[in-house]
N, CA, C and O atoms as a Tinker XYZ file with bonds, in Angstrom:
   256  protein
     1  N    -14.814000    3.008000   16.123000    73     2
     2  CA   -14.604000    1.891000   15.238000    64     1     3
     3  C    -13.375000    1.129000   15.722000    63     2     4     5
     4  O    -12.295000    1.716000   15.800000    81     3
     5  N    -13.497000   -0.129000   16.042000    73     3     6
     6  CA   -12.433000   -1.316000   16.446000    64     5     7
     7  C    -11.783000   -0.930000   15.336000    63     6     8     9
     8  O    -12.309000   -0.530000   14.298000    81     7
     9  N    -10.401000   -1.075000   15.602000    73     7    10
    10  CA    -9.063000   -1.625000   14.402000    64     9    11
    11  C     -8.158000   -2.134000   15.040000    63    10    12    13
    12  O     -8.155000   -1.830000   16.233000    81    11
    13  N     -7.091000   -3.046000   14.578000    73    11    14
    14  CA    -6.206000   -3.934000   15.110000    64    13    15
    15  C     -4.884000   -2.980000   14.282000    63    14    16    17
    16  O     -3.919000   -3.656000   13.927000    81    15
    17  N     -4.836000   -1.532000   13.996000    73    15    18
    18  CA    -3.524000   -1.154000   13.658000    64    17    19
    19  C     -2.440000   -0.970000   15.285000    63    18    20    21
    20  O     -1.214000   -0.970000   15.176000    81    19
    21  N     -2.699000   -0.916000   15.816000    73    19    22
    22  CA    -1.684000   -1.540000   17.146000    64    21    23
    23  C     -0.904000   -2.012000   16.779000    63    22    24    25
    24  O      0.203000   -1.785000   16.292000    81    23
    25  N     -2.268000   -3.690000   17.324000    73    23    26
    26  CA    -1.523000   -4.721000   17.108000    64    25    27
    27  C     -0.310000   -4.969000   15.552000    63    26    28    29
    28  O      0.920000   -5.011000   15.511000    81    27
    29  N     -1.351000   -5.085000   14.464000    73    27    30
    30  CA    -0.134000   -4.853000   13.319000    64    29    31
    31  C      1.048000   -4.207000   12.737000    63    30    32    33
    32  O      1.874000   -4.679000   11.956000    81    31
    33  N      0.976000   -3.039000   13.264000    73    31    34
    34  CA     1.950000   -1.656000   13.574000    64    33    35
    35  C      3.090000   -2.519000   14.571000    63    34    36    37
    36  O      4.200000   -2.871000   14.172000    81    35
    37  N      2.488000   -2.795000   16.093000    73    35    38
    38  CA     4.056000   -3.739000   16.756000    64    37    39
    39  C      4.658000   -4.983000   15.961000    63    38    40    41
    40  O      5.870000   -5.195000   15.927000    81    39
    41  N      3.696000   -5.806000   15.309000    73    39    42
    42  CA     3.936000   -6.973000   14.640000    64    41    43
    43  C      5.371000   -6.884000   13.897000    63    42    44    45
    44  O      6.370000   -7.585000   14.064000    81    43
    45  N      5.128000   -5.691000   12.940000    73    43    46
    46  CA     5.820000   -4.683000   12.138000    64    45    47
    47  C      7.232000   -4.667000   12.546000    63    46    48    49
    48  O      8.195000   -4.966000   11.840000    81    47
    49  N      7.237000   -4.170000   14.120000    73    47    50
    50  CA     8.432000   -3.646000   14.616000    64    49    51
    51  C      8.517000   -2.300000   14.160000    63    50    52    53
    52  O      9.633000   -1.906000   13.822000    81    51
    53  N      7.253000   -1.278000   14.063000    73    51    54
    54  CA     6.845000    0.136000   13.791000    64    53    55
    55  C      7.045000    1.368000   14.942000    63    54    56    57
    56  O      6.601000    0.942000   16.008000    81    55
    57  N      7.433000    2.401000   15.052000    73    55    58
    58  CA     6.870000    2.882000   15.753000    64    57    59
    59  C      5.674000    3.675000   15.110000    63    58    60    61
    60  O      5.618000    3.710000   13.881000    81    59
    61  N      4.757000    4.288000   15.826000    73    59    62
    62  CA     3.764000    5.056000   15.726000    64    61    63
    63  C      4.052000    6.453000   14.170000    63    62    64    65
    64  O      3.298000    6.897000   13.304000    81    63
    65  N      5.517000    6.694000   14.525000    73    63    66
    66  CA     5.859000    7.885000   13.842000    64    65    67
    67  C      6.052000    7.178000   11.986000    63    66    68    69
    68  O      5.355000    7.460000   11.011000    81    67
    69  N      7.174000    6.282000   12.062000    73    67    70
    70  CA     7.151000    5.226000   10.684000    64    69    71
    71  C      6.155000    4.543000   10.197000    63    70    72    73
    72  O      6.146000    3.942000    9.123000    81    71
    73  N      5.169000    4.635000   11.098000    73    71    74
    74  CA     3.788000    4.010000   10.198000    64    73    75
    75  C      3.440000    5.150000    9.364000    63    74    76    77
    76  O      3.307000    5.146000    8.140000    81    75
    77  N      3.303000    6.168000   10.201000    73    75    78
    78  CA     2.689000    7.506000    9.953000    64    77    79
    79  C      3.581000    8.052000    8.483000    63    78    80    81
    80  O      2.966000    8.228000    7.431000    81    79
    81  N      4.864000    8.247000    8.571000    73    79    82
    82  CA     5.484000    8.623000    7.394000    64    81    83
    83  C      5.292000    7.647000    6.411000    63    82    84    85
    84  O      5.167000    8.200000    5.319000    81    83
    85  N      5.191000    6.025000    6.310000    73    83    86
    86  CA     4.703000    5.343000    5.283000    64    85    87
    87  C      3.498000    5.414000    5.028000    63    86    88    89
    88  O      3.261000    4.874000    3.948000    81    87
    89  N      2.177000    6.032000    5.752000    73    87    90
    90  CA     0.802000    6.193000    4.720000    64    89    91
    91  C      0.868000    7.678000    4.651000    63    90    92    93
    92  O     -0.099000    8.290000    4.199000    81    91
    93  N      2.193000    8.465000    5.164000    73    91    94
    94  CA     1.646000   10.222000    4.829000    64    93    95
    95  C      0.677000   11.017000    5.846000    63    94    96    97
    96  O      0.343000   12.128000    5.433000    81    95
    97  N      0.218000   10.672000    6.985000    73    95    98
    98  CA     0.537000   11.266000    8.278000    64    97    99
    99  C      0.793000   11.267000    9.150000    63    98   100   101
   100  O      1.352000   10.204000    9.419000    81    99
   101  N      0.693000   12.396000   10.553000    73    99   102
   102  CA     1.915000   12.389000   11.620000    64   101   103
   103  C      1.437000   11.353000   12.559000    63   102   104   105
   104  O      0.296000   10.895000   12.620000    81   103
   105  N      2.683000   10.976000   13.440000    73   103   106
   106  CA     2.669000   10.385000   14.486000    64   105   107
   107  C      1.233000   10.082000   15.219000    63   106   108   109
   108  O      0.588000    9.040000   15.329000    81   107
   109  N      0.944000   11.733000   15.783000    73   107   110
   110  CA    -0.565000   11.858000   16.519000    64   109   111
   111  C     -1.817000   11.333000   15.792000    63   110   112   113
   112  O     -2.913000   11.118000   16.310000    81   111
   113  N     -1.585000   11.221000   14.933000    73   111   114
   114  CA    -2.842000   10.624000   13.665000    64   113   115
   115  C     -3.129000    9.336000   14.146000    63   114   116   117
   116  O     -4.141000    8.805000   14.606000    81   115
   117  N     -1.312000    8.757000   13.793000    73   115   118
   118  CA    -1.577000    7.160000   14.078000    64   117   119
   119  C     -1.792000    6.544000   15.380000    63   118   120   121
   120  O     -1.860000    5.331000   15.577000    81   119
   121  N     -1.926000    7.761000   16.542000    73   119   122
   122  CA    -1.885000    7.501000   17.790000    64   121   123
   123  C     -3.298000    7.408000   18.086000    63   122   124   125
   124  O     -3.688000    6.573000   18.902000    81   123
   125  N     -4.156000    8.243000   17.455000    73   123   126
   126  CA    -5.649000    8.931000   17.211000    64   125   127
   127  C     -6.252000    7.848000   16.856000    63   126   128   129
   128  O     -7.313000    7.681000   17.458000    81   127
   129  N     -5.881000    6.750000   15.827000    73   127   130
   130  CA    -6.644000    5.771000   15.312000    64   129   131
   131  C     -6.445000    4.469000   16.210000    63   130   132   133
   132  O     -7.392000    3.707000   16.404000    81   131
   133  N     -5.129000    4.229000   16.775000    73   131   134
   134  CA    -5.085000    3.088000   17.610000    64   133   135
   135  C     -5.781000    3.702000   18.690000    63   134   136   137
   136  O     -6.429000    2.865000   19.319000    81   135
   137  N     -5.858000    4.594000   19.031000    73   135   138
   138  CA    -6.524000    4.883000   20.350000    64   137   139
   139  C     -8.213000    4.865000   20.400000    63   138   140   141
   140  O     -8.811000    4.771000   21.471000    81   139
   141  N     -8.867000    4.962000   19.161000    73   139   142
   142  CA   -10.268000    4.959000   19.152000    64   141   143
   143  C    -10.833000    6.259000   18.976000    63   142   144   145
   144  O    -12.039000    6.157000   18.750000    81   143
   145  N    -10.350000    7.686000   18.994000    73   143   146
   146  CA   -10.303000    8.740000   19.096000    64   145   147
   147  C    -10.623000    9.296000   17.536000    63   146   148   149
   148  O    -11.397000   10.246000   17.424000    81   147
   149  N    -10.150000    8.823000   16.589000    73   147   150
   150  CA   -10.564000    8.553000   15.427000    64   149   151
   151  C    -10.787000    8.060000   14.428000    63   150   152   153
   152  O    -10.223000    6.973000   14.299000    81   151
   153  N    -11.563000    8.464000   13.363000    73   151   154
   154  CA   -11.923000    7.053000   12.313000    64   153   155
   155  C    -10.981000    8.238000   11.047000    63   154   156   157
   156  O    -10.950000    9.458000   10.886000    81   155
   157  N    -10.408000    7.191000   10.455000    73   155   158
   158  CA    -9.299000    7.494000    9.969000    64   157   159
   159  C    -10.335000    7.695000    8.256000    63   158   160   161
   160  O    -11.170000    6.832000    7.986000    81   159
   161  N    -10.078000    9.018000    7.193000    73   159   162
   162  CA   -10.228000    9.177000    6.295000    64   161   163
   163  C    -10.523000    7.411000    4.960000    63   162   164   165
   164  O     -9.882000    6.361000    5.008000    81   163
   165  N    -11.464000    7.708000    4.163000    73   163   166
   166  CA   -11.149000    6.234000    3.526000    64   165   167
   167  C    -10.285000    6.312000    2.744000    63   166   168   169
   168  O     -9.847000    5.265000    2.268000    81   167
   169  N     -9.744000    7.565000    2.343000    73   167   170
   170  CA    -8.220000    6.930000    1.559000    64   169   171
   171  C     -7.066000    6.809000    2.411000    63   170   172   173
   172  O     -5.979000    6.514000    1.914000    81   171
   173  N     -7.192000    7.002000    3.610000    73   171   174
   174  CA    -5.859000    6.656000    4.789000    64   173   175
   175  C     -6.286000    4.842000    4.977000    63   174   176   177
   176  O     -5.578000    3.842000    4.866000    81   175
   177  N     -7.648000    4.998000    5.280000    73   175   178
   178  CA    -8.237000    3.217000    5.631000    64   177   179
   179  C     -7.589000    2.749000    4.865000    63   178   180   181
   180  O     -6.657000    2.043000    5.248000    81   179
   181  N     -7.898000    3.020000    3.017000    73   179   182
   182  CA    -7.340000    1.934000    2.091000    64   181   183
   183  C     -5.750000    2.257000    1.980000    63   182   184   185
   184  O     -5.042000    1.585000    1.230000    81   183
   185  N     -5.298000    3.171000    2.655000    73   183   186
   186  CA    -3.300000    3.254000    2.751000    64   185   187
   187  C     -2.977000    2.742000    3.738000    63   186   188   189
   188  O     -1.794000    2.420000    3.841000    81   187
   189  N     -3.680000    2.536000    4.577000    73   187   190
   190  CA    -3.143000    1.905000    5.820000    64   189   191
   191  C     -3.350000    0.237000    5.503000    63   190   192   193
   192  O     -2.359000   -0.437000    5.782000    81   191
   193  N     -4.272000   -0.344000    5.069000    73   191   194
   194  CA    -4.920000   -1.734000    4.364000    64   193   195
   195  C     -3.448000   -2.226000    3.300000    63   194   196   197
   196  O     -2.680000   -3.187000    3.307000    81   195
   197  N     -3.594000   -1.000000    2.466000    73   195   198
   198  CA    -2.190000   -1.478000    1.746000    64   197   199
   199  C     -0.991000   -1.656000    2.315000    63   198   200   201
   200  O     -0.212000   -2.441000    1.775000    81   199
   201  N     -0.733000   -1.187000    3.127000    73   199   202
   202  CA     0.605000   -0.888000    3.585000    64   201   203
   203  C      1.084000   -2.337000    4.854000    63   202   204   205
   204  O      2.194000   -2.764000    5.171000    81   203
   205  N     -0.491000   -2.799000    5.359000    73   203   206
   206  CA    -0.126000   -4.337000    6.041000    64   205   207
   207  C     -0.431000   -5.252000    5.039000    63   206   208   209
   208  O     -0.502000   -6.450000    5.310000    81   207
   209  N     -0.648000   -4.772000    3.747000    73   207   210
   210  CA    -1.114000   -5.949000    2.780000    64   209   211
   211  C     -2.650000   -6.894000    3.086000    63   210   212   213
   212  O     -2.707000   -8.108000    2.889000    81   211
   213  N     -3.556000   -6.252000    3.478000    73   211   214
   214  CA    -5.207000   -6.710000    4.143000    64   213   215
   215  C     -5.921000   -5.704000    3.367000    63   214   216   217
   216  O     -5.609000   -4.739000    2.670000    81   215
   217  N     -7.152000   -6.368000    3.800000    73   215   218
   218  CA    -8.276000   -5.647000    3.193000    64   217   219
   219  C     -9.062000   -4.995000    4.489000    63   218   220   221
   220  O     -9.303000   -5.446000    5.609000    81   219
   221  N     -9.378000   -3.634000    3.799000    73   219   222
   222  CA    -9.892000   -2.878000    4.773000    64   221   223
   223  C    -10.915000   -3.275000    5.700000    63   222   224   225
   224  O    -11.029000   -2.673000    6.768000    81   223
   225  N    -11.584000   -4.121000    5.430000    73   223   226
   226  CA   -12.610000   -4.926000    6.509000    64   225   227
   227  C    -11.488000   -5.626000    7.099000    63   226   228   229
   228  O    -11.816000   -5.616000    8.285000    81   227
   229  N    -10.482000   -6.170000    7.044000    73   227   230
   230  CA    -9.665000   -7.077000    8.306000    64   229   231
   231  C     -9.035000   -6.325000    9.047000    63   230   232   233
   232  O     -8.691000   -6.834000   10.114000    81   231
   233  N     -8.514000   -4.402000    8.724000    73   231   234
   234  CA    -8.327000   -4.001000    9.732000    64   233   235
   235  C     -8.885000   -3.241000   10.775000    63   234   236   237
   236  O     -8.571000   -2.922000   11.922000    81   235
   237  N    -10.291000   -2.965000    9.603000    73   235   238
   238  CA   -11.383000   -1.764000   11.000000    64   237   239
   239  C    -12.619000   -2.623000   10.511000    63   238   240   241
   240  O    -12.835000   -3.277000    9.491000    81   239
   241  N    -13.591000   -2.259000   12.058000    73   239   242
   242  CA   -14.153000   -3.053000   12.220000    64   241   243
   243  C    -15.476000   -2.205000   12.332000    63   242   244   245
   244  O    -15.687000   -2.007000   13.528000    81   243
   245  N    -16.211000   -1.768000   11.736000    73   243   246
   246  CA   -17.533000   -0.862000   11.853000    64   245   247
   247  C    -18.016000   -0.740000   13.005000    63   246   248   249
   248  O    -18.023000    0.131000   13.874000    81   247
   249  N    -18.587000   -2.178000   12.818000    73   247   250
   250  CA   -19.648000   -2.766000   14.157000    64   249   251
   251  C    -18.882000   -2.534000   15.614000    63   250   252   253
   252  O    -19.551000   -2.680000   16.637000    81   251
   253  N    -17.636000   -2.213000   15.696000    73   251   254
   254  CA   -17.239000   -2.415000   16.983000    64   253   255
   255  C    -16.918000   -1.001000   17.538000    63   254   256
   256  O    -16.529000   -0.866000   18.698000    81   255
């Protein structure tokens, strides 16, 4: 599944690890989801959605 948490995570001025402690998991998690490696739980989707202020369709992308 495409997601643009990368991109929004640098936007941020985040590292990988401070994203991770603001939705409640580690570093490797958030490394796991920018990397494509995994599809992130739907209550992490909708903590991660909250946390750039978007809706979960603007940051993962099914189809992709």
């Amino acid at each position: 599944m495409n997601n643009d948490v990368r991109e929004r995570r640098e936007a941020e001025g985040l590292s990988q690890g401070e994203l991770g402690d603001a939705v409640g998991v580690s570093r490797q998690t958030i490394n796991a989801i920018e990397r494509d490696r995994y599809d992130p739980s739907l209550e992490l989707a909708f903590a991660l959605a909250d946390f750039f202020d978007c809706r979960v369709e603007d940051l993962f992308d099914p189809d992709g």
